[in-house]
Each structure stands twice: as structure tokens, then as C-alpha cells.
Backbone as CSV, one residue per row, in Angstrom:
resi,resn,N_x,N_y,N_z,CA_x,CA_y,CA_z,C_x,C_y,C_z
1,UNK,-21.784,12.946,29.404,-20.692,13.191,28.491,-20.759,14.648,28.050
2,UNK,-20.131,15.404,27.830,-19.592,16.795,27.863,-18.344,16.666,26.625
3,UNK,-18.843,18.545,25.691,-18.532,18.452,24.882,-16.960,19.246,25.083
4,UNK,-16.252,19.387,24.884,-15.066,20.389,25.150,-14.448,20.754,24.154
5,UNK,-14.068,22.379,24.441,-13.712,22.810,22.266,-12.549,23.888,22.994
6,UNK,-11.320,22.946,22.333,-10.446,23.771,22.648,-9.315,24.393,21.395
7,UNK,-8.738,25.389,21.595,-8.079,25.890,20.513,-6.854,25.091,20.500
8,UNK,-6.184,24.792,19.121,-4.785,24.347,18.799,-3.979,24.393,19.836
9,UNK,-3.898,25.292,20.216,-2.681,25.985,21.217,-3.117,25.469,22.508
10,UNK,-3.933,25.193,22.727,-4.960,24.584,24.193,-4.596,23.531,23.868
11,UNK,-4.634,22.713,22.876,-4.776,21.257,22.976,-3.035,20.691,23.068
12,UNK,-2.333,21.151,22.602,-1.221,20.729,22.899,-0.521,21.055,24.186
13,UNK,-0.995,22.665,24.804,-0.705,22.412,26.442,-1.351,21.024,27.033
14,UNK,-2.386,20.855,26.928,-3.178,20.080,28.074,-2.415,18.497,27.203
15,UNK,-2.027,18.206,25.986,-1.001,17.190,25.566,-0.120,16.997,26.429
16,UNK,0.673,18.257,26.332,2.057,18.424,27.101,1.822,17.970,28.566
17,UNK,1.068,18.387,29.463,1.001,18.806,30.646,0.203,17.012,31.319
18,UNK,-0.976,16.377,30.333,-1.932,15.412,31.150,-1.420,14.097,30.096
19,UNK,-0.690,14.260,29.315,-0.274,12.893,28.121,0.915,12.700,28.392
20,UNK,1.700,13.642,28.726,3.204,14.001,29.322,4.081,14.214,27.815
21,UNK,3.693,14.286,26.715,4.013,14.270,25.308,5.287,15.568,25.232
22,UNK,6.176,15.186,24.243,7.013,16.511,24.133,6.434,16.999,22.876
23,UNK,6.016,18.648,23.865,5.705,19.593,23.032,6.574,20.600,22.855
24,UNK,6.423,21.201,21.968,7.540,22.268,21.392,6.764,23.409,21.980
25,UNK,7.439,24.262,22.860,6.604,25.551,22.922,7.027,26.438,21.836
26,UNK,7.492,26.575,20.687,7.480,27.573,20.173,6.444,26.972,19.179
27,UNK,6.053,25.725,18.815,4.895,25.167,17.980,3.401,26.092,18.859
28,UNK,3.538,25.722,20.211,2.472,26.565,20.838,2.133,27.884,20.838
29,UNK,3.360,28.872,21.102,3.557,29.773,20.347,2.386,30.526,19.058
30,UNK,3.276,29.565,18.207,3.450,29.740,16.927,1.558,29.806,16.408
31,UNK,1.200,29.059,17.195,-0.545,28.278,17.178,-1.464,29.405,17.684
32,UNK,-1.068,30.080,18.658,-1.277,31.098,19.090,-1.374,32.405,19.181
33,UNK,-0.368,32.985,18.403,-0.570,34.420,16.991,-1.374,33.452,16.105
34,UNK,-1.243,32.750,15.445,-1.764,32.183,14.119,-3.719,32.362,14.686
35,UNK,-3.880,31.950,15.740,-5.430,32.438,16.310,-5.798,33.433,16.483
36,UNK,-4.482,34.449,17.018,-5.251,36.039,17.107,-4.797,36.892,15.824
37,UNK,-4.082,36.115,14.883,-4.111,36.941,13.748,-5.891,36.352,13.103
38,UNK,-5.997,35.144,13.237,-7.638,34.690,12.215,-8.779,35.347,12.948
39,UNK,-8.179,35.405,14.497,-9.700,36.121,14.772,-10.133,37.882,14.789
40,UNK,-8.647,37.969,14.514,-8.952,39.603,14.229,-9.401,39.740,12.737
41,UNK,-8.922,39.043,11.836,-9.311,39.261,10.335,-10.757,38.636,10.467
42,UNK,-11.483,37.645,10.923,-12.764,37.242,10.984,-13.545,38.617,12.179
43,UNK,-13.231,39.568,12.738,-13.870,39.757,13.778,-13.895,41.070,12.493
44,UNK,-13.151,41.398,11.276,-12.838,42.912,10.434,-13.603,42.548,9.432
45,UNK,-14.003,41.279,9.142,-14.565,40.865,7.909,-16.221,40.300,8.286
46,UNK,-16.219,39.554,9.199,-17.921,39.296,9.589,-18.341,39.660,10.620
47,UNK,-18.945,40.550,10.571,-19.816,41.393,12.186,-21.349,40.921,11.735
48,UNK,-21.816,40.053,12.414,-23.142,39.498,12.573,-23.698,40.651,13.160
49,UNK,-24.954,40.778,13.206,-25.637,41.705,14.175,-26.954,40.859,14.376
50,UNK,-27.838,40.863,14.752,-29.541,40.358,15.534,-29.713,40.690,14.456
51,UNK,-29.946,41.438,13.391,-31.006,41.263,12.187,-30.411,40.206,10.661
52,UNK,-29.137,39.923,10.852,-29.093,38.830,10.134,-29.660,37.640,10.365
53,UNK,-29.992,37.325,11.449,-30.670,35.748,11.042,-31.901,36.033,10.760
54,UNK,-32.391,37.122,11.586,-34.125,37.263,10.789,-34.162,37.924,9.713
55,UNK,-32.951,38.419,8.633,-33.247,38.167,7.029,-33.486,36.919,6.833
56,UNK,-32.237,36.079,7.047,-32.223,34.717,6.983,-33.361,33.997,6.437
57,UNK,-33.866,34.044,8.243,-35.219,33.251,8.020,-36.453,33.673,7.486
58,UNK,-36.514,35.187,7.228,-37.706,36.010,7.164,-37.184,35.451,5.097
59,UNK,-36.289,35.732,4.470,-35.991,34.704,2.986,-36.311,33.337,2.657
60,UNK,-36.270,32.589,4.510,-36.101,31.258,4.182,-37.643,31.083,4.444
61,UNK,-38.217,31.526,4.898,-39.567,31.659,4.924,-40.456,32.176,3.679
62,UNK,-40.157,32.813,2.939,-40.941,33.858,1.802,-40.803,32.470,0.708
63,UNK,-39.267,31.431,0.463,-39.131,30.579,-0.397,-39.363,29.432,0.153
64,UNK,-39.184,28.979,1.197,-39.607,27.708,1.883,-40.016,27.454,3.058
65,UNK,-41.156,27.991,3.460,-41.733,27.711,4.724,-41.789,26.541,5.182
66,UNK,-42.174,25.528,4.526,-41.431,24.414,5.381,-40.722,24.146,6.325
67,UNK,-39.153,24.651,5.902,-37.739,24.315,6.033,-38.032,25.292,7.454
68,UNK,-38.677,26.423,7.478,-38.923,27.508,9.126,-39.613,26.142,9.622
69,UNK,-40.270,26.167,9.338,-41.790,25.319,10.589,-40.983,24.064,11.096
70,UNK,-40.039,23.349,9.957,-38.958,22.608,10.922,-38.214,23.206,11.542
71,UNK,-37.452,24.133,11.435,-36.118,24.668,12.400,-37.034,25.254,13.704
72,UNK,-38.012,26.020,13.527,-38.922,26.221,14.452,-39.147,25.154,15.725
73,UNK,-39.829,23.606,15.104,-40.336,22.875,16.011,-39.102,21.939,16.142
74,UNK,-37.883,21.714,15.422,-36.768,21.481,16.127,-35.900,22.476,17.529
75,UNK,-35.970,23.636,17.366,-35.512,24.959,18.086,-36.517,24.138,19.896
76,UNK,-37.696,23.571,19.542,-38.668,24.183,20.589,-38.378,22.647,21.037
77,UNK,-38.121,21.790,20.329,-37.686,20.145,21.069,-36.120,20.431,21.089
78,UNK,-34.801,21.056,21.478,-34.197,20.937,21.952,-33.155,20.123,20.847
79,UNK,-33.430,21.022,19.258,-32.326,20.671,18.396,-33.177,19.348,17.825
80,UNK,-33.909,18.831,17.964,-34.201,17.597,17.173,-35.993,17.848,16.430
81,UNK,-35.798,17.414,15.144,-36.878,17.298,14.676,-37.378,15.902,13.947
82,UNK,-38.573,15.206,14.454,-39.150,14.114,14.094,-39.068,13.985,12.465
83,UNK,-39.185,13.008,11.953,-39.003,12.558,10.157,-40.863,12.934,10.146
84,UNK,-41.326,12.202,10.907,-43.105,12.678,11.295,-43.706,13.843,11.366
85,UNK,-43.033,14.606,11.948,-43.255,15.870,12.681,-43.123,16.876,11.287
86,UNK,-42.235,17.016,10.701,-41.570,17.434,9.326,-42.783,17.177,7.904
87,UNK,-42.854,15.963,8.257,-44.258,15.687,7.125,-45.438,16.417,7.099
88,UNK,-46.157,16.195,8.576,-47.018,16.867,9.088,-47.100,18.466,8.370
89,UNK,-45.939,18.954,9.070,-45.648,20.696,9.279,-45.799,20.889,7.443
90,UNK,-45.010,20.363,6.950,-45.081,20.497,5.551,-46.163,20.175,3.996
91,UNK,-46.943,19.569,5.228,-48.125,18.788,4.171,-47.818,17.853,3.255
92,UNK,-46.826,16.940,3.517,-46.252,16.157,2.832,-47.160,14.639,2.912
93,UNK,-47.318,13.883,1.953,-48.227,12.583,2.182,-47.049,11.691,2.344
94,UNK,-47.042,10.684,2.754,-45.998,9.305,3.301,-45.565,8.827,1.822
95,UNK,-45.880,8.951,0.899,-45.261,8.656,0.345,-43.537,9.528,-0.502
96,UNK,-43.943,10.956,-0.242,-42.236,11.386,-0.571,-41.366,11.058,0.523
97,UNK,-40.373,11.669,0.039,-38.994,10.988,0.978,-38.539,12.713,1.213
98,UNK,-37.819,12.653,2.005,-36.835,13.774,3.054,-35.460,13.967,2.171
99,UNK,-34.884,13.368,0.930,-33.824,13.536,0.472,-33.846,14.611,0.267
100,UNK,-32.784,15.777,0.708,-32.429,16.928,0.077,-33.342,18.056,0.387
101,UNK,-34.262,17.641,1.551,-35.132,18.566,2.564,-34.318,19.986,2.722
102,UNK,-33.215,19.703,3.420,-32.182,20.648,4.224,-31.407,21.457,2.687
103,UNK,-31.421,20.860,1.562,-30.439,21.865,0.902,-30.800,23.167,0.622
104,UNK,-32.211,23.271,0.058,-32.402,24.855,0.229,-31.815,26.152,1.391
105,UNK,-31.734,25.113,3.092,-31.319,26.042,3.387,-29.561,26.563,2.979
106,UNK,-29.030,25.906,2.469,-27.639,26.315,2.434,-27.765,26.861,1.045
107,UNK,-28.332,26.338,-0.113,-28.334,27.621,-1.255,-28.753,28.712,-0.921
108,UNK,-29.934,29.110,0.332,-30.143,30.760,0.494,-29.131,31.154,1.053
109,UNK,-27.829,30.519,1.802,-27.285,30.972,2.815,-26.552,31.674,2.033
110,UNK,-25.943,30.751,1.061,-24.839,31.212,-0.694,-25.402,31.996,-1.087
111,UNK,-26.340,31.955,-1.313,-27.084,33.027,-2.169,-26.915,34.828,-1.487
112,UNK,-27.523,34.176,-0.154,-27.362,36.011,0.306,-26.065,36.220,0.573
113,UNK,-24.772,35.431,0.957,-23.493,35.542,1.047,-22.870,36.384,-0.079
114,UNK,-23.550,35.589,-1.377,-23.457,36.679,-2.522,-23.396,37.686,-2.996
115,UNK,-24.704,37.710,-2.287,-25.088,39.411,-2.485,-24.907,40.180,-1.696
116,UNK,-24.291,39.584,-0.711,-23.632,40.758,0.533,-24.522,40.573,1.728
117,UNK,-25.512,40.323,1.299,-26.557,40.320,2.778,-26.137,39.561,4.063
118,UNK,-25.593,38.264,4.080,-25.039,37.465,4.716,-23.668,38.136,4.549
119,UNK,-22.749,37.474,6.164,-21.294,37.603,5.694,-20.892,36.170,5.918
């Protein structure tokens, strides 16, 4: 199974064309500036470069090493990390729970978004 990511304007050709559906081409059109106007304002407003994620993590590391040593040994199994594996890495005893493991990373993300560091 295969994932497929297509834009607005994509999805209603391949509607039109393999569903046999009446599509409006000026809706297609229309779908279609509306994408190269968002990706020019996203391409003027967030320019990632290679040293944003290693602020990122080099922050998410200084406040929660943990939360690295999982994304780490998830990264190295192929996106998945054990509930086990996580305990271990973290020095956690069986008895806490995983609720709310993951939120720190999205308050640093806000956080440096804030302050400009992130875009």
C-alpha cells in the first residue's frame, strides 16, 4: 500500500479524468494560483536551512534528553519507538505512564517559533 499526496488541483483532475465526475476547470484553475500564490508566501516567510533542526534538538536535548534518545532510537528503527525501549532510554521504572511524553517537544517548537529561532 502506497501513500500518494496530491495537490487540490491534482485531485480533481485525476476526479475528472478516472471517476468521470464533472469538474469545473475554472475551480481547477482557480486551486492552482491559490497554490502558487501559498507557496511563494511560505517559500518568503520560512527558509529552513540544516542548522535549524540541530538548534532544535541541540534545545531539545539541553531540556529533555529523553525526548532525543527517543527520536534518536525511533529515527534508527524506521520511525517507530518501543513503549519499552522509551523507559529504558529514559530511566523510567514501570511504574510511570507515557502520558504527555511527546508534549515538551511541541512547547520547544512554540517556544523557539517565538523567539524567532524556529520559523
Amino acid at each position: 500500500m502506497g501513500l500518494y499526496m496530491l495537490t487540490p488541483s491534482e485531485l480533481l483532475r485525476w476526479a475528472k479524468e478516472f471517476l468521470e465526475l464533472n469538474v469545473d476547470e475554472g475551480s481547477v484553475r482557480d486551486l492552482e494560483q491559490l497554490g502558487e500564490a501559498s507557496a511563494d508566501k511560505e517559500s518568503e516567510d520560512e527558509v529552513w536551512t540544516a542548522e535549524l533542526p540541530a538548534t532544535f534538538m541541540d534545545e531539545l536535548m539541553r531540556h529533555y534528553p529523553s525526548r532525543v534518545k527517543a527520536i534518536v532510537a525511533a529515527v534508527a528503527n524506521g520511525g517507530f519507538v518501543h513503549w519499552e525501549t522509551v523507559y529504558e532510554l529514559a530511566g523510567y521504572d514501570e511504574t510511570r505512564r507515557l502520558r504527555g511524553f511527546t508534549q515538551p517537544i511541541g512547547t520547544l517548537s512554540r517556544d523557539l517559533q517565538a523567539t524567532g529561532v524556529l520559523t
